[in-house]
OpenMM code with the backbone's topology and positions (N, CA, C; nanometers):
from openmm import Vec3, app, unit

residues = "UNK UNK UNK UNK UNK UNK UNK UNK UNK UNK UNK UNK UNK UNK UNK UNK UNK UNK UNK UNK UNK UNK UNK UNK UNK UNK UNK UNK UNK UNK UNK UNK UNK UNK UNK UNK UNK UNK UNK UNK UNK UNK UNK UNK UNK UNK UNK UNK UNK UNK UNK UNK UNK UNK UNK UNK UNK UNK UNK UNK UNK UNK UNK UNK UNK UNK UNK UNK UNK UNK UNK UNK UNK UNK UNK UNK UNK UNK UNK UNK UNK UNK UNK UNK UNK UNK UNK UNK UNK UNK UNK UNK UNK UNK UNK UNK UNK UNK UNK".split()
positions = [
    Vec3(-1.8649, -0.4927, -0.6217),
    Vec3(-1.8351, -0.3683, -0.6916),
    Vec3(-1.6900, -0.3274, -0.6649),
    Vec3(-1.6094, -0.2966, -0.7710),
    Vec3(-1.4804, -0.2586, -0.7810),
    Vec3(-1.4650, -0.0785, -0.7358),
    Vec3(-1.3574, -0.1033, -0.6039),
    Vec3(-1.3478, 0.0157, -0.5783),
    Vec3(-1.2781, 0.1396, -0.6690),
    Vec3(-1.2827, 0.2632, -0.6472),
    Vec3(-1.2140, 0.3408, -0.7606),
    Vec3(-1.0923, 0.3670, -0.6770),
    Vec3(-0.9816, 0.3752, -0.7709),
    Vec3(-0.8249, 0.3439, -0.7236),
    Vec3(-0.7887, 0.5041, -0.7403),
    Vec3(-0.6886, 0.5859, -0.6919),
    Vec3(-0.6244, 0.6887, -0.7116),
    Vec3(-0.5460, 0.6973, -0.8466),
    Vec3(-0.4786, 0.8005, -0.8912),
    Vec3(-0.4256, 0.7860, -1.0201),
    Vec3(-0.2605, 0.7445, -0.9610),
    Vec3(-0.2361, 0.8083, -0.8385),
    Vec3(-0.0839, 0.7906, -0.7866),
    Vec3(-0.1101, 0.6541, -0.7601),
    Vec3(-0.2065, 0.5770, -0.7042),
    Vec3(-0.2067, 0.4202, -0.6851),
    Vec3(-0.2065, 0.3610, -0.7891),
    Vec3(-0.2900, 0.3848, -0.8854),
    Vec3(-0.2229, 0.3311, -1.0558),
    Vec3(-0.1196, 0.3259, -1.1123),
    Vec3(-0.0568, 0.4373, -1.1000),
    Vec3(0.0912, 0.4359, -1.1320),
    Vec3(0.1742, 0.3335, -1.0488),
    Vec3(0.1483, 0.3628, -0.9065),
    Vec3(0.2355, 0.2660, -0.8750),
    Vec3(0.2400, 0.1226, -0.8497),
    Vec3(0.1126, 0.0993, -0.8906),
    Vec3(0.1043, -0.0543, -0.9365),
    Vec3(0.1415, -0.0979, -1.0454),
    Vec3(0.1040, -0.0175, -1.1612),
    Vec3(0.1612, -0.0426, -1.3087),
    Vec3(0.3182, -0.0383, -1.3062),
    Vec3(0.3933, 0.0166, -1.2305),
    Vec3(0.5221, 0.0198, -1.2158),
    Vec3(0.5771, -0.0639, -1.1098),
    Vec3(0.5202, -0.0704, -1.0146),
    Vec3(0.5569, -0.1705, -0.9284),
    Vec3(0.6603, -0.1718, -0.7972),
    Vec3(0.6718, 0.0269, -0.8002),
    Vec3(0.7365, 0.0746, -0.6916),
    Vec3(0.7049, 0.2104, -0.6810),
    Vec3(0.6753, 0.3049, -0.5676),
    Vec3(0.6567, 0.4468, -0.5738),
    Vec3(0.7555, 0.5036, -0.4681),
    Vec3(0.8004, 0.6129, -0.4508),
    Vec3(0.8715, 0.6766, -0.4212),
    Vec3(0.8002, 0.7920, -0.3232),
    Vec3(0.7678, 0.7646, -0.1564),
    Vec3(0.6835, 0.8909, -0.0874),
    Vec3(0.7813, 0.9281, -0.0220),
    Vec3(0.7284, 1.0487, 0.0210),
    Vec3(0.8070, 1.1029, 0.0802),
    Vec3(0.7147, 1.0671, 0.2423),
    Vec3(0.8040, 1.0244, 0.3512),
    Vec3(0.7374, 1.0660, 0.4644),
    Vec3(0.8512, 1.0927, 0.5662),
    Vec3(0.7647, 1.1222, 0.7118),
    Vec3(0.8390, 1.1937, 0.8087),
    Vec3(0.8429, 1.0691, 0.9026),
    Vec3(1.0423, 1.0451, 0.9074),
    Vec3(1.0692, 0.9118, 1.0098),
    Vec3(1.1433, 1.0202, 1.1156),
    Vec3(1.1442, 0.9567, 1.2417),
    Vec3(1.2433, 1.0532, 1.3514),
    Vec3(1.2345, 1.2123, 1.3490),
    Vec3(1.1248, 1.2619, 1.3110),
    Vec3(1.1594, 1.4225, 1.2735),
    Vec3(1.1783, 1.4719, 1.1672),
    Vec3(1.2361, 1.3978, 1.0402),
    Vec3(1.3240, 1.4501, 0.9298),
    Vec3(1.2063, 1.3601, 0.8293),
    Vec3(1.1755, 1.4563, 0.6888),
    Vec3(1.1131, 1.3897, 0.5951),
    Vec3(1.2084, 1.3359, 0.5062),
    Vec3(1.1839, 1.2180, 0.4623),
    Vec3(1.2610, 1.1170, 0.3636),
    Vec3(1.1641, 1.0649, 0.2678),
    Vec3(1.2168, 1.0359, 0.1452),
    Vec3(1.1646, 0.9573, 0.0417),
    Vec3(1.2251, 0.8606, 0.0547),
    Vec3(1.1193, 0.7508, 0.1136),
    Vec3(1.1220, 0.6116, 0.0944),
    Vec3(1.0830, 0.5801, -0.0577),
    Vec3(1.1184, 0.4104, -0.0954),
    Vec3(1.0731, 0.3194, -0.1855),
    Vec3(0.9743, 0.2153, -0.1535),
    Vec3(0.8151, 0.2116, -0.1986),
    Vec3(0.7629, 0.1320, -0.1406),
    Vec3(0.7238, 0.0383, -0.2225),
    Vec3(0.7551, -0.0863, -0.2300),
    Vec3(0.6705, -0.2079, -0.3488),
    Vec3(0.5572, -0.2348, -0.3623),
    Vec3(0.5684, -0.2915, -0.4312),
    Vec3(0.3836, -0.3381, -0.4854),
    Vec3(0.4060, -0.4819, -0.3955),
    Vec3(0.2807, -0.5197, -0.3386),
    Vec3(0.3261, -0.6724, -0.2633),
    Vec3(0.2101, -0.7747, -0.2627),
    Vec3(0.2190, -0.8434, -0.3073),
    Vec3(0.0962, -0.9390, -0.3078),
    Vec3(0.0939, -0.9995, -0.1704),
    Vec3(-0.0541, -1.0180, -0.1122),
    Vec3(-0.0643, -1.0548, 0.0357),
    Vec3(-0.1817, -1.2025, 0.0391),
    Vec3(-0.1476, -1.2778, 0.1093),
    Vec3(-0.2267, -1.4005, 0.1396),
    Vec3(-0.2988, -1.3400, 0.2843),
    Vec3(-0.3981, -1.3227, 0.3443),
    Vec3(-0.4620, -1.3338, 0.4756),
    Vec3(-0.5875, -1.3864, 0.4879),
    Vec3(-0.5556, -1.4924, 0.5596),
    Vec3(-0.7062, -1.6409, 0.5085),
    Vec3(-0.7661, -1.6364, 0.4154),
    Vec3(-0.8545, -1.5968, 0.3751),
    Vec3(-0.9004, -1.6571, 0.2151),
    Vec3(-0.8867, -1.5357, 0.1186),
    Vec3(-0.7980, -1.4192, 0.1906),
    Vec3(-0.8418, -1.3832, 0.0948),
    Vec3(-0.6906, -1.2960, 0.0274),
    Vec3(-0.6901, -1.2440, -0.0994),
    Vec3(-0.5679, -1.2313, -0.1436),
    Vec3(-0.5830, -1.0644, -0.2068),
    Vec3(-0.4934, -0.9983, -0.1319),
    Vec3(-0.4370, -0.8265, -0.1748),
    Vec3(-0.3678, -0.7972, -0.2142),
    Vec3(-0.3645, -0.6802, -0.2422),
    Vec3(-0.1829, -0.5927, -0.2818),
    Vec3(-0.1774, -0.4726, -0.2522),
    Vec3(-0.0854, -0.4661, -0.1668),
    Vec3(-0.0441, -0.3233, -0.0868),
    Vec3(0.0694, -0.2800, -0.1343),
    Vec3(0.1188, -0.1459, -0.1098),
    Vec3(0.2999, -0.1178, -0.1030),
    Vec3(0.3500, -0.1216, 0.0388),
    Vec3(0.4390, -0.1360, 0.0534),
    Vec3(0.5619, -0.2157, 0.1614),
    Vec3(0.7074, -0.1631, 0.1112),
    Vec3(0.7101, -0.1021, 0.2571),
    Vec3(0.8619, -0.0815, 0.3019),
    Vec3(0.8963, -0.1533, 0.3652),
    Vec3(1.1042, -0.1669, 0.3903),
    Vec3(1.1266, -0.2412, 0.4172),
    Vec3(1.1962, -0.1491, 0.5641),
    Vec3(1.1542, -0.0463, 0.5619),
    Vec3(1.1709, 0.0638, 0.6811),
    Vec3(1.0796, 0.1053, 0.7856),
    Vec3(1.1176, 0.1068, 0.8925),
    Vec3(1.0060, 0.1127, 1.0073),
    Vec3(0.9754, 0.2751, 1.0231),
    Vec3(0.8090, 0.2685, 0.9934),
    Vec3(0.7743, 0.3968, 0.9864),
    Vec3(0.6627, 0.4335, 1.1140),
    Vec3(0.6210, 0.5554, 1.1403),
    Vec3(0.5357, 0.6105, 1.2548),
    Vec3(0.3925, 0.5018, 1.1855),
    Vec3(0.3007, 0.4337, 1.3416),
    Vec3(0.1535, 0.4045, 1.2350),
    Vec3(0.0752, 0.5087, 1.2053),
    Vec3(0.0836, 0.6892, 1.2456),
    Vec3(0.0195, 0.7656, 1.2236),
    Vec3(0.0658, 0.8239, 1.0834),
    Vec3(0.2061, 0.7769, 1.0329),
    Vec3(0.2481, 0.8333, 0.9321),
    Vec3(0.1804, 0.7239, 0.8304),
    Vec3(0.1713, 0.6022, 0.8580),
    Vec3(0.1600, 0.5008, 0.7985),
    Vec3(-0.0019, 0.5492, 0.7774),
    Vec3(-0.0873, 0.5830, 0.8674),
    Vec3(-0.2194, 0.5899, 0.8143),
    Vec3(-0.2652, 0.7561, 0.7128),
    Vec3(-0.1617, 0.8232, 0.7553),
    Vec3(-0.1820, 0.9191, 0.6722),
    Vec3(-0.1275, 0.8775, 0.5589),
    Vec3(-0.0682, 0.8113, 0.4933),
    Vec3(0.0061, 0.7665, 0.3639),
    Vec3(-0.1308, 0.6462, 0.2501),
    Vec3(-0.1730, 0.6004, 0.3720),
    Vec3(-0.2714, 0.4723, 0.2764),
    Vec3(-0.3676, 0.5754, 0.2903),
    Vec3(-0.4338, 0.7204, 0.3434),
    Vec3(-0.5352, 0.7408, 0.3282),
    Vec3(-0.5059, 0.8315, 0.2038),
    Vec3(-0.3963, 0.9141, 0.1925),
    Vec3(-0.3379, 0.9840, 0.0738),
    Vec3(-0.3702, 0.9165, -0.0513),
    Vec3(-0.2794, 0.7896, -0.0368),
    Vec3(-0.3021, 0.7266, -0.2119),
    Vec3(-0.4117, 0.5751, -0.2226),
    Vec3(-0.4424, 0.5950, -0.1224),
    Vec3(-0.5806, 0.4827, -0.1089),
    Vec3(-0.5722, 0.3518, -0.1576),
    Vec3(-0.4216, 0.3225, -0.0763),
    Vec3(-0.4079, 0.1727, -0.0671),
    Vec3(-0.3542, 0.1243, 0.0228),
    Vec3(-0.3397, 0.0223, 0.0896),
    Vec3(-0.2586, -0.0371, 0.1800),
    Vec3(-0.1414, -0.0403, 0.2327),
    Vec3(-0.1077, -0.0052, 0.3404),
    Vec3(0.0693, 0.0292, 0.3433),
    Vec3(0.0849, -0.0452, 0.4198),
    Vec3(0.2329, -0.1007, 0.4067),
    Vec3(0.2681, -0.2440, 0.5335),
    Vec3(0.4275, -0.1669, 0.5710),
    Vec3(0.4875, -0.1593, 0.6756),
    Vec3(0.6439, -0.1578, 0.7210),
    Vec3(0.6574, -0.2636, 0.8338),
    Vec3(0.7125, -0.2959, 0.8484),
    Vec3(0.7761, -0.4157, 0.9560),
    Vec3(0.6966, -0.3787, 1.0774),
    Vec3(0.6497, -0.2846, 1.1031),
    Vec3(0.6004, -0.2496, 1.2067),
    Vec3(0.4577, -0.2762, 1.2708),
    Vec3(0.4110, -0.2286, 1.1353),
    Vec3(0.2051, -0.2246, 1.1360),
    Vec3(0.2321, -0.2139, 0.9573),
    Vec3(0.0767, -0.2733, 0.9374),
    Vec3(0.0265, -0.2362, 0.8522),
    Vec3(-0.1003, -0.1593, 0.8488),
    Vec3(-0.1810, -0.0446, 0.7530),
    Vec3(-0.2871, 0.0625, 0.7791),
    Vec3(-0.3172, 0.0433, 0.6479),
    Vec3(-0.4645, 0.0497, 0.6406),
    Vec3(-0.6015, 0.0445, 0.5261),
    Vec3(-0.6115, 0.1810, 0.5646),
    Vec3(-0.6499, 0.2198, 0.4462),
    Vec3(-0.7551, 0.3900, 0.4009),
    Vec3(-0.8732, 0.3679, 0.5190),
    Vec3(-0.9000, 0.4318, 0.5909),
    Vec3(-1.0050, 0.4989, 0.6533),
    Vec3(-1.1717, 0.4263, 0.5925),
    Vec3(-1.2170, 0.3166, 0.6293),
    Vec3(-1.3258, 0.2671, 0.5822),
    Vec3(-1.3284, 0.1420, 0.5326),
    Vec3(-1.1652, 0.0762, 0.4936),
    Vec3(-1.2003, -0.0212, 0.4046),
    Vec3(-1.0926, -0.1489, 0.4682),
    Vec3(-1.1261, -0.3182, 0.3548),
    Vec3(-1.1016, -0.3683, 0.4434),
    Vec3(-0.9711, -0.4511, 0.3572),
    Vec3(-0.9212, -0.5661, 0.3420),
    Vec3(-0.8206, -0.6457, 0.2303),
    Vec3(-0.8994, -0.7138, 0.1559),
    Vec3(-1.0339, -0.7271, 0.1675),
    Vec3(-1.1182, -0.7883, 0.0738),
    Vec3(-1.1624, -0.6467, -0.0361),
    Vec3(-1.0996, -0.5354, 0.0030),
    Vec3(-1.2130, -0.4033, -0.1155),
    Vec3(-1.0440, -0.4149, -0.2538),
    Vec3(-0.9477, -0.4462, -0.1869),
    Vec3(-0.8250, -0.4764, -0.2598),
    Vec3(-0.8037, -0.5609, -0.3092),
    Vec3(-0.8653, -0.7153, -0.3692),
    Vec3(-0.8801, -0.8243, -0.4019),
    Vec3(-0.8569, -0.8333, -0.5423),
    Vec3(-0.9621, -0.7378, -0.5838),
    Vec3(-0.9329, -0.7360, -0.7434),
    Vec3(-0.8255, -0.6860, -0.8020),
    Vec3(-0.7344, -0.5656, -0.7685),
    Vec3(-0.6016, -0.5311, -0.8257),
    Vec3(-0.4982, -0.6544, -0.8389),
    Vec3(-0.5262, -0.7521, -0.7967),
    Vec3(-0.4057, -0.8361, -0.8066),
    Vec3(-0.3715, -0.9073, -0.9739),
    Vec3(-0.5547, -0.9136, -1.0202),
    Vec3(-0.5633, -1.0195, -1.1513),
    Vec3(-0.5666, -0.8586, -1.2320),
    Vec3(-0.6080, -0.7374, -1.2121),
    Vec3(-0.6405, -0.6188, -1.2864),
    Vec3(-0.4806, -0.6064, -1.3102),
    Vec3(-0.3815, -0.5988, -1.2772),
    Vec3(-0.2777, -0.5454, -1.2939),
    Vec3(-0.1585, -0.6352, -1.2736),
    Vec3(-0.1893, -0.7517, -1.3058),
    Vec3(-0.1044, -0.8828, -1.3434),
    Vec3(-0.0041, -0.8549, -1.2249),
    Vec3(-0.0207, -0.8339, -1.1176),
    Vec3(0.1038, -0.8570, -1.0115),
    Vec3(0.1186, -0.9834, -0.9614),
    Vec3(0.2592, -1.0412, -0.9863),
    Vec3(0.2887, -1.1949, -0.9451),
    Vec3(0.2775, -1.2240, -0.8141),
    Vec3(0.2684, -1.3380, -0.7495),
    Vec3(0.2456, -1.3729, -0.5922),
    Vec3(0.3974, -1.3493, -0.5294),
    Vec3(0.4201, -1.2391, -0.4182),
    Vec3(0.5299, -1.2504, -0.3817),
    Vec3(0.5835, -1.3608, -0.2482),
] * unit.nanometer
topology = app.Topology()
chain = topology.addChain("A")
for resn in residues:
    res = topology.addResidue(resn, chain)
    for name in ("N", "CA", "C"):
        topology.addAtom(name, app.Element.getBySymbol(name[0]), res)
């Protein structure tokens, strides 16, 4: 069963970059985060990814916000419940190429 996606996670898959705002060092910034296709043993996702090192508490408040996967150089954080197999299907749903 296909999970239900957010409307801000739609958008930013159909576009293929979103723009959050979060809090690095104290100070809130709008980062750019990509759409990213992921290989982890058998099985294949797509998260957004910065290329900026962020808090993992900021990082888990951000994937639980728009209810998808967030990766920074640092950690990566799933929404509260779920796993890279509930993300499987967005990859062929929304034609994102293998990065």
């Amino acid at each position: 069963m296909e999970m239900q996606i957010t409307r801000f996670a739609e958008e930013a898959l159909r576009r293929g970059s979103i723009k959050i705002r979060v809090r690095r060092s104290g100070i809130l910034q709008q980062l750019t985060f990509r759409v990213k296709r992921v290989h982890a043993g058998n099985v294949e996702y797509v998260e957004l990814f910065t290329e900026r090192i962020v808090d993992t508490s900021e990082l888990i408040r951000i994937a639980n916000e728009v209810k998808l996967p967030i990766e920074a150089p640092n950690a990566t954080a799933f929404p509260d419940g779920t796993s890279a197999t509930d993300y499987s299907f967005l990859a062929s749903k929304f034609n994102i190429p293998p990065s």
